[in-house]
C-alpha positions as CSV (number, residue, x, y, z in Angstrom):
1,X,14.9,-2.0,-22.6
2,X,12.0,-2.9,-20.6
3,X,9.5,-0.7,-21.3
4,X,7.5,0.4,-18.3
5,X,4.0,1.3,-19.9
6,X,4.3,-2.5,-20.8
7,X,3.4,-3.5,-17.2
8,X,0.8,-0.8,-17.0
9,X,-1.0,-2.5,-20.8
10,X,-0.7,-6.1,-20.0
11,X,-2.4,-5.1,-16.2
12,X,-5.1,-3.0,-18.2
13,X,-5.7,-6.4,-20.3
14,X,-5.8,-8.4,-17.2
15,X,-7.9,-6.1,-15.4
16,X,-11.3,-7.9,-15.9
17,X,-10.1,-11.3,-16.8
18,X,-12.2,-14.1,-14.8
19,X,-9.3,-15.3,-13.7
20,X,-7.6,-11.9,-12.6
21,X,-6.6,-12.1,-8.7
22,X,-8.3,-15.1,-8.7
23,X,-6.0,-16.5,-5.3
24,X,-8.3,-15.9,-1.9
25,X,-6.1,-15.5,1.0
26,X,-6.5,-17.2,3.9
27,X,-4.1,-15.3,5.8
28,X,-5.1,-13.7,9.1
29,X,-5.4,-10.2,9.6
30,X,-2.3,-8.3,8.4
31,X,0.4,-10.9,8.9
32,X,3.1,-7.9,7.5
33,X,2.4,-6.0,10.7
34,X,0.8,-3.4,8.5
35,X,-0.2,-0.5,11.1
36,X,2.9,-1.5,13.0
37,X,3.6,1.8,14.0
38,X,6.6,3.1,16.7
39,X,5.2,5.2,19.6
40,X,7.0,8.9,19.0
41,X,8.9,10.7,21.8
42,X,11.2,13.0,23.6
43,X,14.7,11.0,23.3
44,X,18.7,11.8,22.8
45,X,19.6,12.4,19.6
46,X,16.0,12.9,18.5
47,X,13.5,10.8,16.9
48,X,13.0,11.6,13.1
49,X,10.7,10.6,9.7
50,X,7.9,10.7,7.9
51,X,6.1,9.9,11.3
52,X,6.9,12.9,13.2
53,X,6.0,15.1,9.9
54,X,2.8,13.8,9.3
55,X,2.2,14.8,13.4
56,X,3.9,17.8,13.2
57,X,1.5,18.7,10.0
58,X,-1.2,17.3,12.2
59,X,-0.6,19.5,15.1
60,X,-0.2,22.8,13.2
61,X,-3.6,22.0,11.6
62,X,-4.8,21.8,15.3
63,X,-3.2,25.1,16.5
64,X,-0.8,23.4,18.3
65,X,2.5,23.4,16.4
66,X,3.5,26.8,14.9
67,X,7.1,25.9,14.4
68,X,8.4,24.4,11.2
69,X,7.9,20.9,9.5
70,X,10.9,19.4,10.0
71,X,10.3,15.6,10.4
72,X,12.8,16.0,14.1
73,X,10.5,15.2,17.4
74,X,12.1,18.1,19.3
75,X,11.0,19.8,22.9
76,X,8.9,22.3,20.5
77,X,7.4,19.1,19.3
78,X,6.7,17.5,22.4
79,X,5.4,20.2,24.2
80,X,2.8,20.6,21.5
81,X,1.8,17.1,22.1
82,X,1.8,17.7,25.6
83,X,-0.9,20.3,25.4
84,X,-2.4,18.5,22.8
85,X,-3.2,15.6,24.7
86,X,-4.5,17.7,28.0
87,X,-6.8,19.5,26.3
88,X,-8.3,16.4,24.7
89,X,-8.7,14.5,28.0
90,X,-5.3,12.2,27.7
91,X,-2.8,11.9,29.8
92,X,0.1,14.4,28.8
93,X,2.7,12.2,28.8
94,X,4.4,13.4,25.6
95,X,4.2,10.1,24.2
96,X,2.7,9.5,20.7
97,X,0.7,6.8,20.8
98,X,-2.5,5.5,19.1
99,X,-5.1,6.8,21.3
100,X,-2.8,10.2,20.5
101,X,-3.1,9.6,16.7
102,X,-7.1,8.8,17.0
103,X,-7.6,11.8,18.8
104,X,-5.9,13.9,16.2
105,X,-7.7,12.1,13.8
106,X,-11.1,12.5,15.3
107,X,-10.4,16.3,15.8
108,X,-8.9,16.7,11.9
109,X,-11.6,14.4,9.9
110,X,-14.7,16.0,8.5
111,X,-17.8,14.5,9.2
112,X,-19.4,12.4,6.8
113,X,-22.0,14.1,4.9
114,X,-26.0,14.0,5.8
115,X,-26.4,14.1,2.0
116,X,-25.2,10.7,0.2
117,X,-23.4,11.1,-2.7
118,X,-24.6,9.6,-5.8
119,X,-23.4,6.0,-6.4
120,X,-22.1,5.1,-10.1
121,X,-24.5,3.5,-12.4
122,X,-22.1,0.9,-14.1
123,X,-20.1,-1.7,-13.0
124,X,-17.5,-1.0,-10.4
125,X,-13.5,-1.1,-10.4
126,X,-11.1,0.5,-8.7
127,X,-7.6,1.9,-10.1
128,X,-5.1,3.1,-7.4
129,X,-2.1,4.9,-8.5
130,X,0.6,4.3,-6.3
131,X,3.3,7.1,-8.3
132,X,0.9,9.8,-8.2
133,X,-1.9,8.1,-5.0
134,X,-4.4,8.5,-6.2
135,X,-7.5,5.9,-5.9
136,X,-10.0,6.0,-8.8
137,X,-13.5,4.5,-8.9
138,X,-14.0,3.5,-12.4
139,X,-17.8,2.8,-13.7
140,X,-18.3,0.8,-17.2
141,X,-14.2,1.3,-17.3
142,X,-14.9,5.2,-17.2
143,X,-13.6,7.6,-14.5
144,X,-16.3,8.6,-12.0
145,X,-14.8,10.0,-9.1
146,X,-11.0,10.4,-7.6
147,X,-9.4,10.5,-4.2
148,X,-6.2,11.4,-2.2
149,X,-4.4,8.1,-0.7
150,X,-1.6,7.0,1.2
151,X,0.4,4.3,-0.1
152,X,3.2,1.8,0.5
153,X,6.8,3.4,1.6
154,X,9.4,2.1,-0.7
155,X,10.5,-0.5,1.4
156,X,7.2,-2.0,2.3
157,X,5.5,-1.3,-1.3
158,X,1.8,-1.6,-1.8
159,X,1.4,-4.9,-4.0
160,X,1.3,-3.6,-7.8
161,X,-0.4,-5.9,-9.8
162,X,-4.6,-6.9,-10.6
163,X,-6.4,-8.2,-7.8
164,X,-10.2,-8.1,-6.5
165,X,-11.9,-7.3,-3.1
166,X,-12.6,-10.1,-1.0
167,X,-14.0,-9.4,1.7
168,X,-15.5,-6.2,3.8
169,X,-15.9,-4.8,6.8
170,X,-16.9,-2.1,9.2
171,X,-14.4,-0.7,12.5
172,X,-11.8,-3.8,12.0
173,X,-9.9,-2.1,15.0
174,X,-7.3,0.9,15.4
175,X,-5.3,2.2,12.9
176,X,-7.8,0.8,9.8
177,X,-10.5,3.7,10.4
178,X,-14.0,2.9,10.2
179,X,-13.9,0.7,7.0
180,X,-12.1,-2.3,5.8
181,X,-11.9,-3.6,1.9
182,X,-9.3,-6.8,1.7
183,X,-7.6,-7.3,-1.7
184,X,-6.6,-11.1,-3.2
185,X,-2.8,-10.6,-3.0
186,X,-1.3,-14.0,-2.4
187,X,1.6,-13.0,-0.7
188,X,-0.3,-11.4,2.5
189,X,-2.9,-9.7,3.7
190,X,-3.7,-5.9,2.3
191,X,-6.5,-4.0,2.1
192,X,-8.2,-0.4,1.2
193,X,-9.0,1.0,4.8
194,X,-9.5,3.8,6.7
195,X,-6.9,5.7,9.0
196,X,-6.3,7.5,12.2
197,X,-3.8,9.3,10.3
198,X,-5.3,11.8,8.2
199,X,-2.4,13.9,7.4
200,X,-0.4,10.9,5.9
201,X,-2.4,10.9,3.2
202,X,-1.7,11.5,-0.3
203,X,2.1,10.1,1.0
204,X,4.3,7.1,0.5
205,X,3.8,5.9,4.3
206,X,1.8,2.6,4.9
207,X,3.0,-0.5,5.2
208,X,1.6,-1.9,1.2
209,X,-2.2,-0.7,2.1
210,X,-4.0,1.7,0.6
211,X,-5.2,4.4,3.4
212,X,-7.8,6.9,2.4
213,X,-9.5,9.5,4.6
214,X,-12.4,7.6,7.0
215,X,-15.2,10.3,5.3
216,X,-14.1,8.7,1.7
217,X,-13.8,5.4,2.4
218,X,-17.4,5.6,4.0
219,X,-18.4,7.1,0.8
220,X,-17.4,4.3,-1.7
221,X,-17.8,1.7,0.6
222,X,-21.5,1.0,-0.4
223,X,-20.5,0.9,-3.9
224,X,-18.4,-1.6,-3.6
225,X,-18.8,-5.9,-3.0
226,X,-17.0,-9.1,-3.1
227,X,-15.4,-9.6,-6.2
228,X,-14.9,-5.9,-7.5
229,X,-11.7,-5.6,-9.6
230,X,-8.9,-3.6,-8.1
231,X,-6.1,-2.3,-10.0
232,X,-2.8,-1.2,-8.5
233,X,-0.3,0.7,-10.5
234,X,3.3,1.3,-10.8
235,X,6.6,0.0,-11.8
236,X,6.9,-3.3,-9.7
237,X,10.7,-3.2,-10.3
238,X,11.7,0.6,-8.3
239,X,8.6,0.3,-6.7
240,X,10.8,-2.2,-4.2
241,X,12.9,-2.1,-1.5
242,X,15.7,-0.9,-4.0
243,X,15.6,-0.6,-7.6
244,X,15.9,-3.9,-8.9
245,X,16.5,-5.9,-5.9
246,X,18.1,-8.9,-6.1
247,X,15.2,-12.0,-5.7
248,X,15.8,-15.9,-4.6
249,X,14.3,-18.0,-2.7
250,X,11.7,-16.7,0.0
251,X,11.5,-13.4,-1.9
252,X,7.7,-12.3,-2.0
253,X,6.3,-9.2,-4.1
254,X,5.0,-7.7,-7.3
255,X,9.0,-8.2,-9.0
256,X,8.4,-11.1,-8.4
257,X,5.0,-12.0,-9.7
258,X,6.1,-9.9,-13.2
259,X,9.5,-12.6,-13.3
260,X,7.1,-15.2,-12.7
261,X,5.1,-13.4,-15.3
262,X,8.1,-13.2,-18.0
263,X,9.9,-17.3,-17.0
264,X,6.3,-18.2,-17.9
265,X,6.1,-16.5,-21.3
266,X,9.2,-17.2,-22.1
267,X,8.6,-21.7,-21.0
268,X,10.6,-22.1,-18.3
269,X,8.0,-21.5,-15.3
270,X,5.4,-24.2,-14.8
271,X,4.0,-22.9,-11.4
272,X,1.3,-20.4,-10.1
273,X,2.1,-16.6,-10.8
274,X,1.5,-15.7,-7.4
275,X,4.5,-13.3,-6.3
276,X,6.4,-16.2,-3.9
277,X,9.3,-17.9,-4.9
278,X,9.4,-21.5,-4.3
279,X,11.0,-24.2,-5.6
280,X,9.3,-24.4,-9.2
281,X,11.0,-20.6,-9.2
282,X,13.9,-21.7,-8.4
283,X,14.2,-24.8,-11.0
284,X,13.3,-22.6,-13.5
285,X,16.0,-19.9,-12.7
286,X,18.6,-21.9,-12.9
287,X,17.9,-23.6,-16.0
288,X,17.1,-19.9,-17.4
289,X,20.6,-18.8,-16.3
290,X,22.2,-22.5,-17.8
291,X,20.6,-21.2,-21.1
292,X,21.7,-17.8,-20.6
293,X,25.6,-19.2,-20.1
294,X,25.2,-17.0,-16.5
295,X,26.9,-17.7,-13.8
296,X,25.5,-20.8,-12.0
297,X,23.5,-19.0,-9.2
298,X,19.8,-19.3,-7.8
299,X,19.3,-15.7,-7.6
300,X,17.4,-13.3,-10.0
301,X,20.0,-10.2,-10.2
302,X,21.2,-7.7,-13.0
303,X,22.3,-10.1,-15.4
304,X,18.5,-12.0,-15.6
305,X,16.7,-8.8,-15.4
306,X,19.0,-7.9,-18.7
307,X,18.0,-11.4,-20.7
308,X,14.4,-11.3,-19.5
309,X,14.7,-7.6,-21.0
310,X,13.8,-6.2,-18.0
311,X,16.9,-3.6,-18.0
């Protein structure tokens, strides 16, 4: 049985290795369609998700909503946003869009303190927590201080695994907030970042970035530089778009970085652990399966996540 405070030790020895996330991306800006979000609105049979509860938690914060959270974009609903939106200067369509979101951000965020917070004294790495979001800045490998984060939804997961900051910036554009921290994943382009959503935080609801508050990520983002260590936690198996999906070629993510991880170990993967599938994974799956007396296939399934242990 694969146990899964395994993945969590072998990340913690990884952590500060020099060679730990070592693979800069060169992608552009969020090739995943990260902040890809669906304008919300009054349609037959209603709109429903996590979407409409983070607005509907948004709007009640606001005074605008006093009905209950129930995740449905009803007339209730969109008649809240209507009055929402006049009274901040938009035009009351009913329509949920990102000038709608900023202004409900802009009105919900607290202001960023006159009086800066103390910066850690050691060296800098982050843990984020993706079961229970929570992002930790760790100084000399201590805890120093903890936030509230939003995470990946299960089926775009945030990228489990150890990676390091690459590069930084301020107001990348809407939907990142006011601060932007990329992270080495090889598979695409994610980052720490700011939101216009406040009240999805502390939820499973981005699409694999980590999304804190704009006043927090202002705070740490001065502590931070090129190169910090980031760790991201979880099982990268259920952490998926289903539990142990099946993988084959073209399959990207953190399963499959850790079957990359265990082929290696275990001989039969020459290539670069790097969460793709290409065609060294593929060589080495089949021969793994030819050893295995499985079923000739090219596919990682229940049968190879029992022999690699895994289940």
């Amino acid at each position: 049985m694969y146990k899964y405070l395994t993945v969590i030790i072998s990340l913690l020895v990884v952590l500060l290795s020099p060679t730990a996330g070592h693979a800069e991306s060169s992608f552009s800006l969020c090739p995943l369609h990260c902040l890809e979000e669906r304008v919300l609105f009054l349609k037959t049979p209603a709109m429903t998700g996590v979407d409409v509860e983070v607005l509907q938690k948004e709007l009640k914060e606001t005074g605008y909503y006093n009905q209950t959270v129930d995740g449905i974009f009803g007339e209730t609903t969109h008649q809240a946003v209507i009055s929402f939106q006049a009274a901040r200067g938009l035009k009351p369509s009913g329509m949920v869009d990102e000038a709608t979101w900023q202004a409900l951000a802009d009105t919900l965020e607290l202001p960023v303190s006159a009086t800066k917070p103390e910066p850690p004294g050691g060296k800098i790495s982050i843990v984020v927590d993706t079961t229970n979001r929570i992002l930790t800045i760790m100084s000399d490998g201590q805890p120093y201080k903890q936030y509230p984060v939003a995470v990946g939804k299960y089926s775009t997961p945030s990228p489990i695994g150890t990676w390091k900051i690459t590069n930084m910036g301020r107001h990348w554009g809407t939907g990142f907030g006011t601060r932007w921290m990329g992270i080495s994943v090889p598979w695409g382009t994610y980052g720490i970042h700011g939101t216009n959503r406040p009240g999805s935080i502390g939820s499973y609801a981005s699409h694999g970035c980590i999304r804190m508050n704009n006043h927090h990520v202002e705070e740490i983002f001065p502590w931070v530089s090129s190169g910090v260590p980031v760790m991201i936690i979880g099982n990268p198996f259920e952490y998926e778009p289903g539990a142990f999906r099946v993988i084959r070629r073209g399959s990207r993510g953190s399963d499959v970085l850790e079957v990359q991880r265990l082929l290696k170990h275990l001989g039969y993967y020459k290539g670069p652990k790097d969460g793709i599938w290409g065609g060294g994974m593929e060589k080495s799956i089949n021969e793994f399966r030819k050893d295995k007396e499985l079923p000739a296939d090219n596919s990682v399934d229940r049968q190879v996540y029992e022999k690699l242990g895994i289940l």
